[in-house]
LUMTI-722423 format. One line per field, with one value per residue (C-alpha): x, y, z; residue in three letters. Coordinates in Angstrom, 2 decimals, m for minus. Each point is the difference from the previous one (the first is absolute). Layout:
! residues N
x: X  ...
y: Y  ...
z: Z  ...
res: Ala  ...
This chain:
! residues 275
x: m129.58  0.31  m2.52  m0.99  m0.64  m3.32  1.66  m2.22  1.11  m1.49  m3.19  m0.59  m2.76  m2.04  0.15  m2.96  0.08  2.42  m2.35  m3.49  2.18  0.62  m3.01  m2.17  2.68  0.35  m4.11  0.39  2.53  m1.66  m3.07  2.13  1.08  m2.83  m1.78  2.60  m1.16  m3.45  m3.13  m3.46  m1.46  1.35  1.64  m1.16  m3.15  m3.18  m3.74  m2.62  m2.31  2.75  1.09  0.24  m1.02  0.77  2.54  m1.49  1.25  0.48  1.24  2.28  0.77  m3.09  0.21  0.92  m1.66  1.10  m1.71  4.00  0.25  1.98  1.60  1.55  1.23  1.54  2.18  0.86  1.10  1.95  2.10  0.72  0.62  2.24  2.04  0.82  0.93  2.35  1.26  0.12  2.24  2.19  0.99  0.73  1.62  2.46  1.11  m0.21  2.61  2.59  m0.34  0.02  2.79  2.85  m1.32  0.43  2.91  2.04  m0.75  1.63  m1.40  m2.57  m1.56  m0.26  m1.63  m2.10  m1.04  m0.49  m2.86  m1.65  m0.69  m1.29  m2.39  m0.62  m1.60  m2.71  m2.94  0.15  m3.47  0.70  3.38  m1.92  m2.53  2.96  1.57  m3.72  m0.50  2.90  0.06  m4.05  m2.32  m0.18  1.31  3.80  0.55  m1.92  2.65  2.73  m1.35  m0.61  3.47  2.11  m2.19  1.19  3.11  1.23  m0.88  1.43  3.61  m0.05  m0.51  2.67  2.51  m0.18  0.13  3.08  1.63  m0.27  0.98  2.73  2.94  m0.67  2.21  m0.79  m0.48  3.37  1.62  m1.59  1.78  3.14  m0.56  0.18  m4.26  m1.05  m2.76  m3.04  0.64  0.35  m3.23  m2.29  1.41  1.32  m1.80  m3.82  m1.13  0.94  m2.37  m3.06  m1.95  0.17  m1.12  m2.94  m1.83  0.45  m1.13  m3.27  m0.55  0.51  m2.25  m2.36  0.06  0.50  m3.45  m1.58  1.82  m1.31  m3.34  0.20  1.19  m2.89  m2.56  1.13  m0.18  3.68  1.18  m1.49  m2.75  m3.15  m0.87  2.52  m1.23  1.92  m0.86  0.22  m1.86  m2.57  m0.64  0.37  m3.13  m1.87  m0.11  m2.72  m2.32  0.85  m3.46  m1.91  2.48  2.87  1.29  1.50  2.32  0.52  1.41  2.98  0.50  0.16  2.30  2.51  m0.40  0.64  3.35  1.36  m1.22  2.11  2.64  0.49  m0.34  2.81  2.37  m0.13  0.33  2.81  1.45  m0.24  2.08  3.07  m0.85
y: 49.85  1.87  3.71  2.31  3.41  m0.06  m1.80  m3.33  m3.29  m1.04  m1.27  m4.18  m0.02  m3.15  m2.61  m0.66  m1.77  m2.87  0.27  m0.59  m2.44  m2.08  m0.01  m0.95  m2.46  m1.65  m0.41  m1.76  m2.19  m1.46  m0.46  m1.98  m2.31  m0.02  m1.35  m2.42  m1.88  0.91  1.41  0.18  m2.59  m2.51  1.69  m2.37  m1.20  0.95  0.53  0.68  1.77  2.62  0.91  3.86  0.99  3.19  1.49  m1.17  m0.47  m3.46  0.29  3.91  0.26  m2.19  m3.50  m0.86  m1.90  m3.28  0.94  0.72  2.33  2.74  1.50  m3.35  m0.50  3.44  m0.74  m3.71  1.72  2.54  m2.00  m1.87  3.62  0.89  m3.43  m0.06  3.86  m0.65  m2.79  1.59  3.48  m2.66  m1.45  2.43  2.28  m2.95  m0.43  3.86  0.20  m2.82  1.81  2.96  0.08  m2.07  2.16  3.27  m0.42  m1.82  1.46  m1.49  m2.24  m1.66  2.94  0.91  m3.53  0.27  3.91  m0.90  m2.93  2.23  3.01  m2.76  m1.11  3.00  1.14  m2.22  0.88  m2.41  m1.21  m1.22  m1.39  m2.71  m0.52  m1.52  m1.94  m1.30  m0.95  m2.11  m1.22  m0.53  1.28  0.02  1.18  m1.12  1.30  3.44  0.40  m1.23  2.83  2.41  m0.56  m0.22  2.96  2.34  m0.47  2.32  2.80  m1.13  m0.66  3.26  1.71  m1.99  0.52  3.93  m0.22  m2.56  2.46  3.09  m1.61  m2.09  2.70  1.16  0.90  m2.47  m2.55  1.08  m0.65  m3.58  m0.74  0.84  m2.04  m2.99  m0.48  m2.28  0.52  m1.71  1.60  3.26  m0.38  m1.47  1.33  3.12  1.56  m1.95  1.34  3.85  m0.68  m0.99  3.16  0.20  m3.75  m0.23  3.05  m2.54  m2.85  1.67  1.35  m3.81  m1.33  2.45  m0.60  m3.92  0.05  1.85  m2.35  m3.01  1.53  0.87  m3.54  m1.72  2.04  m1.21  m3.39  m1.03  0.87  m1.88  m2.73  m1.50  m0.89  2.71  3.46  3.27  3.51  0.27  m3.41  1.43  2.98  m2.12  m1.92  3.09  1.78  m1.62  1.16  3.36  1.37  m2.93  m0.34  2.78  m0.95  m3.05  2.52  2.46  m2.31  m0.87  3.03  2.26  m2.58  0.25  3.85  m0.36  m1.96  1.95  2.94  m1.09  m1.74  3.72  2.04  m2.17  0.29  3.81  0.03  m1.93  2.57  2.91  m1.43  0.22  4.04
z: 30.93  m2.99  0.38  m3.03  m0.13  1.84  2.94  m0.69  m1.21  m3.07  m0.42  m1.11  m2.60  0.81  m2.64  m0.69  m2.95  1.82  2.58  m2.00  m2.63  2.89  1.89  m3.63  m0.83  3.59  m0.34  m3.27  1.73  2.58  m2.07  m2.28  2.87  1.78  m3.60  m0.61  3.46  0.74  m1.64  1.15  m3.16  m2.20  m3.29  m1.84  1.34  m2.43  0.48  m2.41  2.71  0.67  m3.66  m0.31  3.78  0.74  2.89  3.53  3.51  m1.06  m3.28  0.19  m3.47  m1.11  m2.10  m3.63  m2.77  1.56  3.32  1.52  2.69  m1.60  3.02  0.85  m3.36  m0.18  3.09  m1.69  m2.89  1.68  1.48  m3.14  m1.70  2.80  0.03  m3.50  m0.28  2.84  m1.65  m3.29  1.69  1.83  m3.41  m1.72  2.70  1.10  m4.09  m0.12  2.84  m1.33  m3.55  0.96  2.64  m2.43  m3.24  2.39  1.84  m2.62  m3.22  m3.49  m2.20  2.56  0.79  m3.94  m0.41  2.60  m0.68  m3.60  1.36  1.97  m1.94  m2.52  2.12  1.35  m3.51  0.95  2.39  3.04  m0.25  m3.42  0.59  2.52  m2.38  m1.82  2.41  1.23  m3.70  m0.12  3.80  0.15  2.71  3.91  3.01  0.04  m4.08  0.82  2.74  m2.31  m2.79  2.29  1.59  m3.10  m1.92  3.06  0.90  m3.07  2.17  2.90  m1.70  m1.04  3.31  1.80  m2.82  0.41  3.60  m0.04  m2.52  1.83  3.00  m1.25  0.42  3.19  1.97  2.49  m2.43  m1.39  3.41  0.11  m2.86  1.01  3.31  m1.64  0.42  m2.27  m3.27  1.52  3.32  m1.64  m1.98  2.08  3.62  m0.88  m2.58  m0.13  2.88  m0.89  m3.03  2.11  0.59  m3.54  m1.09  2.68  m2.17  m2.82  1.60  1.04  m3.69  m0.86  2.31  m1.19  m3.52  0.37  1.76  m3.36  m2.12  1.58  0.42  m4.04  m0.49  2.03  m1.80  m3.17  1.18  m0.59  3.81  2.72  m0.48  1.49  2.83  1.31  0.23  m0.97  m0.25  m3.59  m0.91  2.22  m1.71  m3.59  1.78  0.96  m3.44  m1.52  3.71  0.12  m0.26  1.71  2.98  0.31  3.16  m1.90  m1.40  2.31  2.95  m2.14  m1.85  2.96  1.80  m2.89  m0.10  3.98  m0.43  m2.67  1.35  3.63  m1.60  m1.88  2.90  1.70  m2.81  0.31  3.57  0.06  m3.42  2.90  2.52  m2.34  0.21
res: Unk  Unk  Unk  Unk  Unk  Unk  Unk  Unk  Unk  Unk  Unk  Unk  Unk  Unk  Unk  Unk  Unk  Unk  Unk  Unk  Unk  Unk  Unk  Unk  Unk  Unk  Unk  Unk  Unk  Unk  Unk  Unk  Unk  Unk  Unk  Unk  Unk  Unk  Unk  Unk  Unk  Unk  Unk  Unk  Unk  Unk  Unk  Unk  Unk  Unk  Unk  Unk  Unk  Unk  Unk  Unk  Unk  Unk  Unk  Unk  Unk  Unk  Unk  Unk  Unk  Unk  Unk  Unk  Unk  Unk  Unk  Unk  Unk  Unk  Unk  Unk  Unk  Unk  Unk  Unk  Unk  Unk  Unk  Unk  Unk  Unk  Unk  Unk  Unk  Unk  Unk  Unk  Unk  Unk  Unk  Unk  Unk  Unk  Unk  Unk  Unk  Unk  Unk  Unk  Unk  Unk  Unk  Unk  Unk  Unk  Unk  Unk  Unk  Unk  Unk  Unk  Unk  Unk  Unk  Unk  Unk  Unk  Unk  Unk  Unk  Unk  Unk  Unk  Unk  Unk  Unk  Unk  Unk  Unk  Unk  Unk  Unk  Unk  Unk  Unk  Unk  Unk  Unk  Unk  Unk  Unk  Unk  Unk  Unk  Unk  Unk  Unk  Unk  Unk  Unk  Unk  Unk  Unk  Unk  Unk  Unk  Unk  Unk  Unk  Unk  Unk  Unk  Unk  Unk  Unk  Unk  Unk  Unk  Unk  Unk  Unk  Unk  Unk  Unk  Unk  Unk  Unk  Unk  Unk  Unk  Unk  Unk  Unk  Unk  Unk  Unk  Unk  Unk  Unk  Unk  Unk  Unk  Unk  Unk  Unk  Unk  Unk  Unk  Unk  Unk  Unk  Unk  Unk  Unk  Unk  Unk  Unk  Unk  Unk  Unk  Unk  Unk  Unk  Unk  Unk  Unk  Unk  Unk  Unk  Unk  Unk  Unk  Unk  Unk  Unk  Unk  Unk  Unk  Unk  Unk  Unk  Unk  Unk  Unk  Unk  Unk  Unk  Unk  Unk  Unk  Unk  Unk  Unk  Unk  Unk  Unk  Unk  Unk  Unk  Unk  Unk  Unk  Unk  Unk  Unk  Unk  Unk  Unk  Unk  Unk  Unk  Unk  Unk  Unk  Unk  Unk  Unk  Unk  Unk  Unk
């Protein structure tokens, strides 16, 4: 064991933003799941006599102007938020890594090609890049994924490329060459998972900004549609009953700041165990 001047070994600082990160995020989680399967009313079922109640043991985070329950639809929608920005990060980290690994490790005129595509889109804010796509591909669940997906993967190419290029003369990368190991195996085996503790900070800052994204999406009305329930339609509903019934607002504005807030947290966490 390796002892310092003061005869001690050296002390672990607790991470406690992995820790926290986690915990917030794992919360989210199974409230997403738990949502997707169960909740205690009908999303979609209205009443006139409950329109604008206000947070009770039966109702936690009150009712809208439809007569919902609000808590319910909160954990409906974030499932729904959840699902697609997990779908949307799995996108556009799989085309990140294909990209980003043969523009990386082989260099030339692909990766000029490539390089030259995503710096172009690059110049463009994601958010608006999907408004874009969505305007050509039309609304719902399956295109917001597809704009979402396509709109991020820019980043992701250009993560994996650096990481493929400082890795790709190693020495034993190097040595895998001269063994006769072939490309694929050399990419994907050899050097992939060396670039992991890296990529998972990315995925987390993904995940976090695909659930603002869709959230910004489904308050503009061009992301996710009726019946379903999101966070950000939610809040798009809400902001004409801010002074007669806040609670409308605040259930799915403090659940986004929650996830982001977790999904943040994480991120970090992770960052420091690369120190």
């Amino acid at each position: 064991m390796k002892v310092f001047n003061n005869g001690k070994a050296p002390d672990r600082k607790l991470n406690i933003y992995l820790i926290v990160g986690a915990v917030m995020t794992g919360l989210v989680l199974i409230w997403a799941v738990v949502g997707i399967f169960w909740t205690p009313y009908s999303t979609t079922q209205m009443s006139a006599s409950l329109r604008f109640h206000a947070p009770t043991w039966s109702h936690p985070f009150g009712t809208d102007n439809f007569g919902r329950d609000i808590f319910s639809r909160v954990m409906k929608a974030v499932g729904t938020s959840a699902i697609i920005s997990i779908l949307v990060v799995a996108i556009s980290a799989v085309l990140g890594i294909l990209l980003g690994a043969i523009t990386g490790y082989f260099g030339g005129i692909v990766d000029a090609v490539v390089m030259r595509v995503v710096d172009a889109v690059n110049g463009f804010p994601s958010i608006l890049l999907a408004l874009v796509i969505i305007s050509l591909l039309g609304k719902g669940r399956q295109n917001v994924v597809l704009a979402l997906g396509m709109a991020f993967t820019p980043s992701f190419v250009r993560i994996v490329r650096g990481e493929f290029i400082r890795l790709r003369d190693a020495d034993y990368i190097v040595r895998a060459r001269l063994m006769g190991v072939n490309k694929p195996r050399i990419l994907f085996v050899h050097i992939l998972p060396n670039i992991f503790s890296t990529f998972w900070v990315s995925v987390m800052i993904g995940f976090n900004n695909a659930i603002l994204a869709e959230s910004g999406l489904s308050y503009l009305g061009i992301g996710v549609q009726a019946p379903d329930a999101t966070l950000g339609s939610m809040l798009s509903d809400a902001q004409g009953y801010l002074a007669k019934s806040p609670w409308f607002a605040l259930a799915p504005g403090l659940t986004i700041v929650w996830t982001v807030l977790g999904a943040a947290m994480l991120s970090e966490g992770i960052g420091k165990l690369k120190k």
